[in-house]
C-alpha positions as CSV (number, residue, x, y, z in Angstrom):
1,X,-0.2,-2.8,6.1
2,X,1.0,-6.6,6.1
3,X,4.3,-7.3,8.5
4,X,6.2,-10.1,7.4
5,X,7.7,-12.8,10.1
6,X,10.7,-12.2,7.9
7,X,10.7,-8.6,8.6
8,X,9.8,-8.9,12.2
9,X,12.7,-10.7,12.4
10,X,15.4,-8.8,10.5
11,X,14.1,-5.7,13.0
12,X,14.1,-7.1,16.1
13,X,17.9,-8.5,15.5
14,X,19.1,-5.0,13.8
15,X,17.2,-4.2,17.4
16,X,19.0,-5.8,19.1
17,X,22.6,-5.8,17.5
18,X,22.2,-2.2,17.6
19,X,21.0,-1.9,21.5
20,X,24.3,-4.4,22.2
21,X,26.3,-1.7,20.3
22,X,24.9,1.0,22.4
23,X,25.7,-0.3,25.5
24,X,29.0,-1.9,25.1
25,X,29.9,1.5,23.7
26,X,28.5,3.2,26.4
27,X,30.0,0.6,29.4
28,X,34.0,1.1,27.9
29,X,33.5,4.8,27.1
30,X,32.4,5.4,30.6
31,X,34.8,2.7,32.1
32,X,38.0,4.2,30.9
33,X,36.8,7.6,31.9
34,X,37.1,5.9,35.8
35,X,39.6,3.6,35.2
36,X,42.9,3.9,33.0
37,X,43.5,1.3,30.2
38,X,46.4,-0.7,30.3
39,X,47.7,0.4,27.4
40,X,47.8,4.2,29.3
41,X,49.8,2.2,32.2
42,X,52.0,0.5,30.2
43,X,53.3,3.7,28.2
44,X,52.6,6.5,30.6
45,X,53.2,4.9,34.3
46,X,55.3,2.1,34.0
47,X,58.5,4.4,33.3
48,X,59.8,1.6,30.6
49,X,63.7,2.3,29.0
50,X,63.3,2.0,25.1
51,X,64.4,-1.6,24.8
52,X,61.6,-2.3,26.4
53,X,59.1,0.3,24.9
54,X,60.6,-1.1,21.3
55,X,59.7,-4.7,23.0
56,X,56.2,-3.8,24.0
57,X,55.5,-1.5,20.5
58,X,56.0,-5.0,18.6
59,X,54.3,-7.5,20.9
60,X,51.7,-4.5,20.2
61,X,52.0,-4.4,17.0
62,X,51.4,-8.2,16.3
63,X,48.6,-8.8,18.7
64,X,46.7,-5.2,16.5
65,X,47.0,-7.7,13.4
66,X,45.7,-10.8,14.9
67,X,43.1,-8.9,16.6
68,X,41.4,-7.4,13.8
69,X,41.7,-10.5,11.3
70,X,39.5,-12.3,14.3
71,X,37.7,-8.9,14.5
72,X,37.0,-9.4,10.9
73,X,35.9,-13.2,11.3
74,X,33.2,-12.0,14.0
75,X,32.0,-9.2,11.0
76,X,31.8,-12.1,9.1
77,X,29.6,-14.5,11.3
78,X,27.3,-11.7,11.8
79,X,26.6,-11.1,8.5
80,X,26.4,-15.6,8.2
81,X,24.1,-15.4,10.9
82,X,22.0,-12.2,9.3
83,X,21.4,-14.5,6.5
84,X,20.8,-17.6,8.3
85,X,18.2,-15.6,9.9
86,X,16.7,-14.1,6.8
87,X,16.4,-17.7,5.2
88,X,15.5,-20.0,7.8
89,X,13.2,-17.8,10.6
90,X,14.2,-20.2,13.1
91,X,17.2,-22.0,15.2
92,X,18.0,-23.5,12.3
93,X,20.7,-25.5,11.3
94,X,22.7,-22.1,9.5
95,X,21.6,-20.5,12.7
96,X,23.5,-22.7,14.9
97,X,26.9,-22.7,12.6
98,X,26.7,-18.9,12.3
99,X,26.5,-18.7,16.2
100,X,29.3,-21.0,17.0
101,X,31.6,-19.5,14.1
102,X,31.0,-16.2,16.0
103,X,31.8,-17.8,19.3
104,X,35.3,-19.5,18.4
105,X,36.5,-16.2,17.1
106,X,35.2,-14.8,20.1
107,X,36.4,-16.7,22.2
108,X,39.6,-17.2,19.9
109,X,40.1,-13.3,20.7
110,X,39.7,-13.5,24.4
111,X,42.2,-16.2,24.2
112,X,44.5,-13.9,22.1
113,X,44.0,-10.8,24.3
114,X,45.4,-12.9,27.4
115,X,48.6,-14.2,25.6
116,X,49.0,-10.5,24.5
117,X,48.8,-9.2,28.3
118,X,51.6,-11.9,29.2
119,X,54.1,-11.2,26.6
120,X,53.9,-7.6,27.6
121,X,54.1,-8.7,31.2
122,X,57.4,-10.6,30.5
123,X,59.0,-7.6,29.6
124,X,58.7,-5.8,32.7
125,X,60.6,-5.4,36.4
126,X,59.5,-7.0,39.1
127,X,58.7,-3.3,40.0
128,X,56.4,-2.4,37.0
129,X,55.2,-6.0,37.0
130,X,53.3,-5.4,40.2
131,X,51.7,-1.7,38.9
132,X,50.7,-4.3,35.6
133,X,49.1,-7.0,37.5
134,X,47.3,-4.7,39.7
135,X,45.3,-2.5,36.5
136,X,44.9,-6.1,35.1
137,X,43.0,-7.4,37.9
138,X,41.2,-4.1,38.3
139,X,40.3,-4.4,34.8
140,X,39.0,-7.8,35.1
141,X,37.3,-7.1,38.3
142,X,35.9,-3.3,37.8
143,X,32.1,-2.9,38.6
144,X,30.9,-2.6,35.0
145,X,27.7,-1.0,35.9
């Protein structure tokens, strides 16, 4: 049997992607089980009156929109880069447009995600403010391992 550069290719990324999945999976399913989400602090800890859980529930509500259009735009540059892949077999010029258009949503996210965090932050006491900064650093800083 014949193997293809081609087809060595396509299965070392599927590989790959899917060895990425597995352990991002694997790292946030065992990292909420030790630490709590914000989200859990925020609506269970936090003690917020309804103006501000009707506050939070549309900061919330906005950012779950954004989030999955840039979610989608990452889908997307995977499946650019799949094919950039497929045609070129190299670091290619395709390669290289498919990678950065996955990195500015990326990044774009990230960016999103921390804008998120502060809006909801703006809401709170002085009091709950401290509890939120605290999970957000632990967050930030938790040993991922």
């Amino acid at each position: 049997m014949k193997l293809s550069w081609q087809g060595l290719i396509v299965t070392a990324l599927v590989a790959f992607i899917a060895g990425f999945a597995g352990v991002w999976v694997g790292m946030h399913a065992f990292h909420e089980a030790r630490h709590p989400g914000l989200h859990d602090v925020v609506h269970q800890r936090l003690d917020l009156t309804a103006a501000q859980t009707t506050r939070i529930e549309a900061i919330e509500a906005e950012f779950a929109t954004r989030r999955r259009a840039l979610e989608l735009e990452m889908q997307a540059a995977n499946a650019e880069l799949a094919a950039a892949i497929r045609e070129e077999h190299g670091y290619g010029p395709r390669v290289t447009a498919a990678v950065g258009r996955f990195h500015r949503a990326m990044g774009e996210l990230q960016s999103e995600t921390i804008r998120h965090v502060f809006a909801m932050r703006e809401v709170l006491t002085a009091e709950q403010q401290t509890t939120f900064d605290a999970t957000v650093v632990e967050a930030l800083t938790a040993d991922h391992q």
